[in-house]
N, C-alpha and C positions, 0 to 999 in steps of 0.2 A: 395526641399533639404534644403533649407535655414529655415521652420519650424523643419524639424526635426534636425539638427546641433544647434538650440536656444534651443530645447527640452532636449539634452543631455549636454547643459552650465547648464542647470537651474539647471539641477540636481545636477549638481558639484560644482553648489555656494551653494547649501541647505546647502554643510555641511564645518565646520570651519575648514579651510587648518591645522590647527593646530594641531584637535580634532584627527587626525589617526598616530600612532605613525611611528619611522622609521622601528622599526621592525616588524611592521605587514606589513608596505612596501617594506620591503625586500620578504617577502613570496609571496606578488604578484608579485612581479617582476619574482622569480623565476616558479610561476603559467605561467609567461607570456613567459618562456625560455627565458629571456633576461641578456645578459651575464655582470656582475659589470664592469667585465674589457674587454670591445667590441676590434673587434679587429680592430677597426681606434682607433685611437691615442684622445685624448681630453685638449683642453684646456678650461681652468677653472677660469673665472673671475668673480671676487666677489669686494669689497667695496662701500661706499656711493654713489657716484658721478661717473659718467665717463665709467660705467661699458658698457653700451650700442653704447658710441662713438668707446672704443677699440674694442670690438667685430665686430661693423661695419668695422674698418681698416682693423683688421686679415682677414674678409673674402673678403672683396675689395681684398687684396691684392692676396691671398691665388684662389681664382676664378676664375682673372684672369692670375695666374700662371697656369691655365690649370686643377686643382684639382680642384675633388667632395666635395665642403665644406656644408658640415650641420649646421644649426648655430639655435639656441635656446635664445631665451631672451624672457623680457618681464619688463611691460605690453603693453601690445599693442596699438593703438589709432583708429585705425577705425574697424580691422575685428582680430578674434580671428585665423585667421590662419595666422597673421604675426608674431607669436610666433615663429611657426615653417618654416625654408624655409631651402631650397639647391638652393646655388649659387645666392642669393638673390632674389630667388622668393619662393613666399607664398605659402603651400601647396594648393590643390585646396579643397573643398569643400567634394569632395568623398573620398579623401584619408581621410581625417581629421573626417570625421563620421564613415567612417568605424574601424577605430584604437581608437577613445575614445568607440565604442561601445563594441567590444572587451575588454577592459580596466576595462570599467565597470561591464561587465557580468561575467567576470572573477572576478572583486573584490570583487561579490556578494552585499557590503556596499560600500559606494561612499570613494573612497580617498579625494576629495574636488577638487577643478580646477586649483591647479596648480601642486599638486601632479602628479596626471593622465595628466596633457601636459606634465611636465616630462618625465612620464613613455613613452607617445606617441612620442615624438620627438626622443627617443633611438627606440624604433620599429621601426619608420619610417627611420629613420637612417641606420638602420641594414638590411632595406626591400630593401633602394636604394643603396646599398654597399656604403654608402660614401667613400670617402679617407681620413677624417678629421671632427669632430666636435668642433666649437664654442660655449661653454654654458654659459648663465650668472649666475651666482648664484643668488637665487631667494630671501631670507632675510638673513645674516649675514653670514653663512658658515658652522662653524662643526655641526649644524643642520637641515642645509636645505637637502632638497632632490637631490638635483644636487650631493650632495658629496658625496653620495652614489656608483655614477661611478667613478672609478679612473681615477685620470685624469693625464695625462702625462703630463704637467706642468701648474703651478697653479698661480695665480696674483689675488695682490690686489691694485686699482686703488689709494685708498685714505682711509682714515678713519675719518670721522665725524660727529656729532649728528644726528642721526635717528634714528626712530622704537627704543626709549630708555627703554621702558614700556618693553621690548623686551628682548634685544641685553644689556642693561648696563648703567647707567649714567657718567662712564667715560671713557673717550680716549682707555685708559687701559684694561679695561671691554667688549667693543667694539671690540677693536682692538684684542682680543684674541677670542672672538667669530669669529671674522672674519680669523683668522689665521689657524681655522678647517680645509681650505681647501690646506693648505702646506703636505708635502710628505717628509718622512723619504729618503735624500741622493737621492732627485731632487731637480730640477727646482723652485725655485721663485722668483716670482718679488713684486719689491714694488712701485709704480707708482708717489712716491711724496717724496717730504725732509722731510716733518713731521711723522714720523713713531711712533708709540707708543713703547714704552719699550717694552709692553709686547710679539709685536711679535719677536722683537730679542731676547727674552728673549727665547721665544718657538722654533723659527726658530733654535738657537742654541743648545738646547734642543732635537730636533729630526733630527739635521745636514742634514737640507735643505738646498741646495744651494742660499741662498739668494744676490740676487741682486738688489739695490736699487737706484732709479731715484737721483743722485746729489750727489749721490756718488760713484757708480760704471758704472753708464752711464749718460749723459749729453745731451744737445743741447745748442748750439750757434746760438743766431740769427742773421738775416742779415735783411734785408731790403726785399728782394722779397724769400728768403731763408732762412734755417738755416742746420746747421751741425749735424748728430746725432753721438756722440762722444762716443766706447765703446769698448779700446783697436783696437784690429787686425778688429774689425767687424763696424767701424768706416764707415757713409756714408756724403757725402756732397753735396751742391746747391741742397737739397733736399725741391721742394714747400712745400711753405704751404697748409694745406689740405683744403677739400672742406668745412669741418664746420668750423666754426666760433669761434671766443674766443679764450685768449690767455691760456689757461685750453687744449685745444685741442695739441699744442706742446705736454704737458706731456703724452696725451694717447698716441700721435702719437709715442713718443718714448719708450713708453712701448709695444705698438707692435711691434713694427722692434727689439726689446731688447727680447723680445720672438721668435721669428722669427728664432733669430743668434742660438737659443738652441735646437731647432725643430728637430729631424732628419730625413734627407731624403726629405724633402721638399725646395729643394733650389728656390730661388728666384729671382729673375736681379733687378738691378737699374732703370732700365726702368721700369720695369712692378709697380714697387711701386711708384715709379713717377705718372704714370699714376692713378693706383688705390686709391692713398691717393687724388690728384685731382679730381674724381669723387664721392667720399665718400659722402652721403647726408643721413641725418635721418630726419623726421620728429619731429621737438619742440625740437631740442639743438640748441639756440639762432638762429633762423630760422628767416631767413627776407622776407618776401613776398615782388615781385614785385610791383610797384605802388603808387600810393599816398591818403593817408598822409602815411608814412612807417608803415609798421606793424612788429611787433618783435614778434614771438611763441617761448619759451621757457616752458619746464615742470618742472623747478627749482621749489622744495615743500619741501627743506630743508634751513637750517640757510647758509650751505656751498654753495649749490648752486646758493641761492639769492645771495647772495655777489659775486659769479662770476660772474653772469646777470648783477646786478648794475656797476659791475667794465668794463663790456664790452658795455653796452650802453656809459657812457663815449668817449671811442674808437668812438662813428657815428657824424655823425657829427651834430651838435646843432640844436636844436629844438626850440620853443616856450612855448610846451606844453607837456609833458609826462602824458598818461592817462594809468590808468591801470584796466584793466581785469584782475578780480581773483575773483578765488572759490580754496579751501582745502578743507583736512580732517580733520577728528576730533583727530587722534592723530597725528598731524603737532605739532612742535613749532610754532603756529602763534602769542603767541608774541612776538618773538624773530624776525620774520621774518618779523612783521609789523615794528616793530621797527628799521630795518636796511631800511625798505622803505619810512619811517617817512617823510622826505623831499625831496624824489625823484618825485613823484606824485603832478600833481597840481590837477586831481581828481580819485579817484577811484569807477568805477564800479563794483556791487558786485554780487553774485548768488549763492547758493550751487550749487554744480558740481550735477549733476545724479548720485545719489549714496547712500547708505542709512547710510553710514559715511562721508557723503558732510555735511560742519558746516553752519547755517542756519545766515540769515541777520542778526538777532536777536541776536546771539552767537557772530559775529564780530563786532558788531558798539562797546558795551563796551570796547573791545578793541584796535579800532583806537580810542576814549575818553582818552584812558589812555596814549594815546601815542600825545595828542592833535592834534588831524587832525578835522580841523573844521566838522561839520557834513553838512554844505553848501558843501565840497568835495568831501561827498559821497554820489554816487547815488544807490540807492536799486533797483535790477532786477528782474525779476521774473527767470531767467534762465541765463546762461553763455552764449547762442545767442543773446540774449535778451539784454546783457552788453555790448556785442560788436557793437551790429548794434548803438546800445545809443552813444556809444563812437565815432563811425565812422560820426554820422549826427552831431555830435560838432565838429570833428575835421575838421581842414584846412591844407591846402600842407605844414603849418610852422609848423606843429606837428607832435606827434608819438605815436602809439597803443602799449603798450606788454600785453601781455595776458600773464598770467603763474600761477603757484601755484597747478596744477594738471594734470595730464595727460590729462583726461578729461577737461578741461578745452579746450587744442589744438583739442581733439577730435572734443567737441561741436562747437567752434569757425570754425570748416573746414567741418562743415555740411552745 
């Protein structure tokens, strides 16, 4: 089974997610009777950073209120059917060959691999009646294929530099491609103070309810607590969640801020209590038990690395920060080398597994530009390969983070 579920991957990475338009995927979708607007309800979350922390909250929460949640994200880090689960578990293996086969045979021409999980995760959705779908938005918004289904209310976590070759070289530019997935007189949210002109610009424009983190809702922290503050729907001595970073407040109150607008889904204070406590992802600032500490994080953006940096800080003191890392080729990596300039006292290096992983070669001129001695870096043959390196140097007075690719946490947990 596992040959032939890699047999129908291959085929869907042959072709460039980008290469099939949305409306020749509308016409599959309709080939495939699958309805835009399903009749479980959808929330729709999109921006840079964070997209994948909120999504886990709402369905923590959302699952163990007793509701069928279906939830979509990606990318994945070990098997391609964590893309798609209900109620936090991964589909299995047959269900997951069965519906890209269908998929494809219908498409006649391959939609490419995330197209068709798309289209798969609403079958499979609609095969288990869910009560509720979780989506990530897969790159920027009023283009991606996620925003194809209407979603009954739509959020965006953050806005900043990524995928710019893409989506835009400014704020502005970004931030309105990302605002595709707002609704004419519903639901939005905006998950951070820094918002770009241009979604309010739009948001007002098509009189979407827009609701925005530090200004229409809040948190107050406490010491083993904080408050999430948002008029009448105000909750308090609320933990802190089970992930890590002080980045995580702001998701956590963009979903309980989602939550309050939901209809028919009501939820207790207990049950969110409990659920944001158990909340756990794999590589968002992820600490392995043991010594010398290990840090997983999949920050591969300029924003993300600066949350990482800002939350190593927060551990407590080391001797030695080593770092693991492999990117891709269209990263800002020097932007990103450059905010790590003097956090590292060496880094090991690797292309990820990937045929847009950037080669040794491609990185040393740019730790040179940013002077990191080249006695600092050590050249890997692989992202296993950097880690095991880094682990036979270190001592209980140091600390591993491995980051800068999904892949990266992948290979390191092999």
């Amino acid at each position: 089974m596992e040959k032939q579920k890699q047999f129908l991957i291959n085929q869907l990475i042959k072709i460039n997610d980008f290469a099939v338009s949305l409306e020749h995927t509308k016409k599959i979708i309709s080939k495939l009777n699958l309805n835009l607007t399903p009749k479980y309800p959808i929330i729709l979350i999109g921006g840079t950073n964070g997209k994948g922390s909120t999504c886990a909250y709402l369905t923590n929460i959302l699952s163990h209120s007793s509701y069928k949640v279906g939830t979509f994200t990606s990318p994945h880090i070990f098997e391609y059917n964590e893309r798609i689960s209900i109620n936090n578990i991964s589909i299995n293996d047959e269900m997951l060959i069965e519906t890209l086969k269908h998929i494809i045979d219908v498409s006649e021409n391959s939609l490419g691999l995330f197209k068709t999980f798309t289209l798969a995760a609403h079958k499979i959705f609609e095969q288990q009646q869910i009560d509720i779908a979780i989506i990530e938005v897969g790159l920027g918004g009023n283009n991606d294929v996620t925003n194809l289904f209407e979603p009954t209310i739509s959020a965006i976590t953050n806005v900043d530099f990524d995928h710019c070759e893409i989506l835009g070289n400014t704020l502005d530019a970004i931030g309105l491609e990302k605002a595709g997935i707002f609704r004419k007189n519903k639901w939005g949210f905006f998950g951070s103070k820094n918002i770009p002109n241009s979604i309010i610009n739009y948001t007002n424009k098509i009189n979407t309810n827009l609701q925005i983190f530090g200004r229409d809702f809040y948190a107050t922290e406490h010491e083993l607590s904080f408050d999430f503050l948002y008029y009448e729907n105000s909750l308090y001595s609320i933990p802190y969640p089970g992930l890590r970073g002080a980045q995580q407040i702001n998701n956590v109150c963009l979903a309980l801020a989602i939550l309050t607008k939901l209809p028919n889904f009501p939820v207790s204070i207990n049950i969110i209590k409990t659920a944001l406590l158990q909340t756990k992802i794999l590589g968002r600032f992820q600490l392995l038990p043991g010594i010398p500490q290990i840090v997983l994080d999949v920050a591969h953006n300029s924003q993300a690395v600066s949350i990482m940096l800002k939350n190593m800080v927060k551990l407590p003191m080391v001797k030695n920060n080593y770092a693991v890392f492999g990117i891709a080729k269209e990263k800002d990596i020097a932007s990103i080398i450059g905010l790590c300039k003097d956090k590292f006292t060496k880094w090991f290096i690797a292309k990820i597994n990937s045929p847009r992983g950037v080669a040794n070669s491609e990185l040393l001129p740019i730790f040179k530009q940013h002077n990191i001695l080249e006695d600092n870096i050590i050249e890997c043959i692989n992202i296993k390969d950097a880690f095991i390196q880094a682990k036979n140097i270190s001592s209980i007075e140091d600390r591993i983070v491995c980051f800068g690719s999904f892949l990266v946490i992948e290979e390191v947990n092999k």
